[in-house]
C-alpha positions as CSV (number, residue, x, y, z in Angstrom):
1,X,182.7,58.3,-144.0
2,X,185.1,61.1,-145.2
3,X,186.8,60.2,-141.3
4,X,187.2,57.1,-142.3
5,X,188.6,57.4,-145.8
6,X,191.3,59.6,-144.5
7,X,192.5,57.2,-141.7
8,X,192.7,54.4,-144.7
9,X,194.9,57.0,-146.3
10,X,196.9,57.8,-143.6
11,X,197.2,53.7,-142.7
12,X,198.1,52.9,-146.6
13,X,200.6,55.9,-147.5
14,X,203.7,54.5,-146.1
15,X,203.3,51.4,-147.5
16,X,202.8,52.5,-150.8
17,X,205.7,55.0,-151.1
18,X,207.8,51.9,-149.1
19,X,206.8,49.4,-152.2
20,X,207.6,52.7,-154.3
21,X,211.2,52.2,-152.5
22,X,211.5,48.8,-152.8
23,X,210.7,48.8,-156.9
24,X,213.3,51.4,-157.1
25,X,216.3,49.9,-155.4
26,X,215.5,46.9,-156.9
27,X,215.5,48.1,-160.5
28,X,218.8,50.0,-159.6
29,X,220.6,46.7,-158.1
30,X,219.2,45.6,-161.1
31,X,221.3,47.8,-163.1
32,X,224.2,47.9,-161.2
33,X,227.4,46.0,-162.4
34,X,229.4,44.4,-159.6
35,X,233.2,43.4,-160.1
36,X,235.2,41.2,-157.9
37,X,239.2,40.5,-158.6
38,X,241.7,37.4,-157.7
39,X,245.2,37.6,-158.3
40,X,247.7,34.9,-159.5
41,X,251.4,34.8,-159.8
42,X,254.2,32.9,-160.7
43,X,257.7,33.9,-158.5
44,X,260.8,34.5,-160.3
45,X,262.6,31.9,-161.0
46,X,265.4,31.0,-163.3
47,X,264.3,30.6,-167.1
48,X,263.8,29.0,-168.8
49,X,260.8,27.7,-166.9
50,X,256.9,26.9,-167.2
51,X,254.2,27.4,-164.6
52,X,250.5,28.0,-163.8
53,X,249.0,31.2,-162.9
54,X,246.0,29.4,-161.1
55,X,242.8,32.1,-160.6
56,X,239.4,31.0,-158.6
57,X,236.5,30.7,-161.0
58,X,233.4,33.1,-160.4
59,X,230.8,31.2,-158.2
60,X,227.3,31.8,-159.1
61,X,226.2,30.8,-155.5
62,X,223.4,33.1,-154.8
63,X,222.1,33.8,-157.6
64,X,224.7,35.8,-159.8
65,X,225.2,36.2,-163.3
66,X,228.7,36.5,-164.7
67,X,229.0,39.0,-167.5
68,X,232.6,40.1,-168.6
69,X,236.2,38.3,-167.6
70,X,238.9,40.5,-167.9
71,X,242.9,39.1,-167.8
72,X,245.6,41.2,-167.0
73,X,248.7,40.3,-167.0
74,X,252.6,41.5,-166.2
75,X,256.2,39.9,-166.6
76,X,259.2,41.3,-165.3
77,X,263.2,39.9,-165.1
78,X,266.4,40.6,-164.1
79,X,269.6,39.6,-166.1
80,X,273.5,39.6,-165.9
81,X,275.2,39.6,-169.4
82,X,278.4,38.2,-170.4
83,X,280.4,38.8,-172.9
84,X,283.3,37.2,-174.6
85,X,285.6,38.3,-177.3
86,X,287.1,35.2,-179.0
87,X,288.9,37.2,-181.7
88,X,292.7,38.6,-182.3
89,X,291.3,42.4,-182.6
90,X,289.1,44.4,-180.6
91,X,285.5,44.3,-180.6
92,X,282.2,46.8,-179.0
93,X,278.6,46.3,-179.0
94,X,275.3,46.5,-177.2
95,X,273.4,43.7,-175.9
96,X,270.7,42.6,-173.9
97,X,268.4,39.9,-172.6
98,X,264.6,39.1,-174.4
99,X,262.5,37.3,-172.9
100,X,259.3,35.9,-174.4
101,X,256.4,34.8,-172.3
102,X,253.5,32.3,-173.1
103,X,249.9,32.2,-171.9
104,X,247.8,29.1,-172.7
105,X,244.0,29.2,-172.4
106,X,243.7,25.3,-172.5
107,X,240.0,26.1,-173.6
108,X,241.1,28.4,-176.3
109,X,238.3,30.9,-175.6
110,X,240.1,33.6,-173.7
111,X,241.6,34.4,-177.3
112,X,245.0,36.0,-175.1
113,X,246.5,37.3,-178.4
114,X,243.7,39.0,-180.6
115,X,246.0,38.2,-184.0
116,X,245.3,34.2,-183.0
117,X,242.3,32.8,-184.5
118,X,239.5,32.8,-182.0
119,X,238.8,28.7,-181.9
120,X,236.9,27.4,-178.6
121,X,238.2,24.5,-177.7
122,X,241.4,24.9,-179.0
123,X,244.2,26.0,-177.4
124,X,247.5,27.5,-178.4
125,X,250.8,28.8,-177.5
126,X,251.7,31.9,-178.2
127,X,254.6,34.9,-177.1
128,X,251.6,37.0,-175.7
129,X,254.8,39.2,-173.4
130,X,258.0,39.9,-175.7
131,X,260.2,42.4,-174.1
132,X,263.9,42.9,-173.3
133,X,266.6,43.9,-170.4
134,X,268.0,47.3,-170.7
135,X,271.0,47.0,-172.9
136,X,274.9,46.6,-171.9
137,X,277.3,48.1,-173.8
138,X,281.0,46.8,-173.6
139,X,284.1,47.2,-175.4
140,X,286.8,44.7,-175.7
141,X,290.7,44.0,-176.6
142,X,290.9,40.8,-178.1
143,X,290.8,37.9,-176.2
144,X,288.8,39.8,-173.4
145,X,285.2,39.2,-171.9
146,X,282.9,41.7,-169.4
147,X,280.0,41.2,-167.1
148,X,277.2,43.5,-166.8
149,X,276.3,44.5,-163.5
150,X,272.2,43.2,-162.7
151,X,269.8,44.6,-165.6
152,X,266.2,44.6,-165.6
153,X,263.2,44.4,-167.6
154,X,259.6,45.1,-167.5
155,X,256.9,43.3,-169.8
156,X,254.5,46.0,-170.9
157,X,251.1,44.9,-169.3
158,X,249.0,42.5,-171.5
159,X,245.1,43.0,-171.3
160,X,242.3,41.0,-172.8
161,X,239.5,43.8,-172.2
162,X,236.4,42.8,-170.6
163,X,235.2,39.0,-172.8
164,X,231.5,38.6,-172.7
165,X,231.3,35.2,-175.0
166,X,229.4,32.5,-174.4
167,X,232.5,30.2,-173.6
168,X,234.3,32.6,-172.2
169,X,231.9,32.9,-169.0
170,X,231.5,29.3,-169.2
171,X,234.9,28.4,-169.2
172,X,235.3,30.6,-166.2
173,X,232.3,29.7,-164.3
174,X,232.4,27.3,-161.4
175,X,233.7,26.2,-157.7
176,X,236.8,25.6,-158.7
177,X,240.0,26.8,-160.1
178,X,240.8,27.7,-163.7
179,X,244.8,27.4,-164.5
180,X,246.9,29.1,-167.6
181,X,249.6,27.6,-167.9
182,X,252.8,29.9,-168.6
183,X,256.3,29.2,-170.2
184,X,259.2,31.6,-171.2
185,X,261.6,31.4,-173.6
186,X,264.7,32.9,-173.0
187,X,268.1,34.6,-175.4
188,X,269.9,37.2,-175.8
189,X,270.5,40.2,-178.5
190,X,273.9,41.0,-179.6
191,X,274.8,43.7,-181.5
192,X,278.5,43.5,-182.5
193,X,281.2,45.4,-184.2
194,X,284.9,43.9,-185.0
195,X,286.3,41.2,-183.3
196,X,284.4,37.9,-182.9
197,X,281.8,38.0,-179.5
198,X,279.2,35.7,-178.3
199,X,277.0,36.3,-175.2
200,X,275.5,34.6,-172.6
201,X,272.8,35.0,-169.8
202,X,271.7,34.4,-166.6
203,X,268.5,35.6,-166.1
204,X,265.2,35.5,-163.6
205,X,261.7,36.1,-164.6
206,X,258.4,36.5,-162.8
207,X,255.0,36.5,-163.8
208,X,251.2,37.8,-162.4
209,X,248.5,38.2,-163.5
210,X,244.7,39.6,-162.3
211,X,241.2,38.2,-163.3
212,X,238.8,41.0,-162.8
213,X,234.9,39.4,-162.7
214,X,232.0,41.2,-163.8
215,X,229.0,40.2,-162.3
216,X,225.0,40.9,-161.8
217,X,222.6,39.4,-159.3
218,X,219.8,37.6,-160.7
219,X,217.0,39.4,-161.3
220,X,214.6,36.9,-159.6
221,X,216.8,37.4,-156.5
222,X,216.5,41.3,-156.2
223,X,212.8,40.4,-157.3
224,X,212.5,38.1,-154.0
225,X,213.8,40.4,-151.9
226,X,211.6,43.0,-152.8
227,X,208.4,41.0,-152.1
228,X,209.4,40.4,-148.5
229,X,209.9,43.7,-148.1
230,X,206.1,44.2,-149.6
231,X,205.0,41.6,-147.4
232,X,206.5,43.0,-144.2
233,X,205.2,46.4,-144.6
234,X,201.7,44.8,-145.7
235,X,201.8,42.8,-142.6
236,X,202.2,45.6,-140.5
237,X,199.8,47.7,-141.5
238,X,197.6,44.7,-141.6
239,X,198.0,45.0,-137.5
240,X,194.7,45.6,-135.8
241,X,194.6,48.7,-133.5
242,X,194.8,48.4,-129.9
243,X,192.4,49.4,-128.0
C-alpha cells in the first residue's frame, strides 16, 4: 500500500507545482500593466492653418481592458522677420514670432488644458502650446527696413498625464480612429524704441503628437488560459501506463 501511495505522489507532484505555476503567472499577467503608443502629426506648413492629428483608438479585441490615455504633444516653427521703419528718425528693437496652438477634444473629456472646466461632451478651443521664435534685434535709419535670417521656435511639450475617467476611455475606445483637430494662430512681438516700425512674418509650423495606451488583459482571459494549462497537465497524467 505504502508502494502505491508513493507512486500516486510521484504521478501527482508535477502537476500540482505546474497548476502552482500556472496560478502564479496568471495572477502576475494579472497585475501587470501593458502600454502600447501611436503617433500623429501634422507637417509644417504655412500658418495660419488648421488640421487633424488623427490617432488609432485602443481595440479591446481579445479581451483587454483600457485603463489610462495619455497625450503628448509638441509644436515647433520656423520664422523670417521683417522690419520696417516708416519714420523720419532712427528706430531699434527686438522682435519675434508667437505662435499659439489649439487642440480640440471634440468630446471634451480629454480636459487638454487643466484650467478649462472639465465638461464631457463639450468641447472647446483653447491655446494649449503658446511659445515664440528667438528674437531679432535690428536697428534702423529712418526710412529703412531689415530681414532676419530663418529663426526658430520650439513649443515646450504639452502632457495630459495618464486620464483614467469614465469618458475618457470610452471616448478612446474602439476600431476606429479618434481625430483632434488643431489650429494656430499666428503674430508677431515688437518691441520698439524711436522711430515708427511695424513687423511682419512669414512663418511655418508643425505639430505631433503621441497617444500612449495603458492597458490590462481581462482577467477571465488569463483565467482561461490557465485552465487549459490545468487540463493539459491533468490529461497527461491521466495517461495509462504502458505495459
Amino acid at each position: 500500500m505504502k508502494r502505491k501511495l508513493n507512486k500516486i505522489q510521484k504521478m501527482l507532484l508535477p502537476g500540482v507545482l505546474g497548476v502552482s505555476g500556472l496560478v502564479g503567472w496568471a495572477a502576475k499577467s494579472q497585475a501587470s500593466m501593458l502600454t502600447e503608443s501611436f503617433n500623429a502629426s501634422i507637417p509644417s506648413a504655412l500658418t495660419d492653418w488648421t488640421g487633424n492629428l488623427t490617432f488609432p483608438q485602443f481595440n479591446p479585441a481579445g479581451n483587454l481592458t483600457l485603463t489610462g490615455v495619455e497625450v503628448v504633444i509638441n509644436g515647433a516653427m520656423t520664422t523670417t522677420l521683417t522690419v520696417t521703419n516708416t519714420a523720419g528718425n532712427s528706430s531699434s528693437g527686438k522682435v519675434q514670432t508667437e505662435i499659439q496652438i489649439s487642440i480640440t477634444d471634440p468630446a471634451g473629456t480629454a480636459a487638454f488644458d487643466p484650467g478649462d472646466p472639465f465638461v464631457p461632451g463639450l468641447g472647446y478651443n483653447t491655446p494649449q502650446l503658446d511659445y515664440k521664435s528667438t528674437k531679432f534685434t535690428y536697428s534702423l535709419g529712418a526710412g529703412n527696413s531689415t530681414t532676419s535670417g530663418l529663426l526658430t521656435g520650439n513649443a515646450t511639450t504639452y502632457d495630459t498625464g495618464v486620464l483614467s475617467t469614465a469618458p475618457v476611455l470610452a471616448e478612446f475606445t474602439g476600431s476606429g480612429n479618434i481625430n483632434l483637430p488643431a489650429g494656430t494662430f499666428t503674430q508677431t512681438d515688437l518691441s520698439n524704441t524711436g522711430g515708427n516700425s511695424n513687423s511682419s512674418q512669414v512663418t511655418d509650423a508643425g505639430l505631433t503628437g503621441t497617444v500612449t495606451y495603458t492597458y490590462i488583459p481581462e482577467p477571465g482571459t488569463v483565467s482561461l488560459f490557465s485552465l487549459g494549462g490545468v487540463a493539459a497537465l491533468l490529461h497527461r497524467r491521466r495517461r495509462p501506463e504502458q505495459a
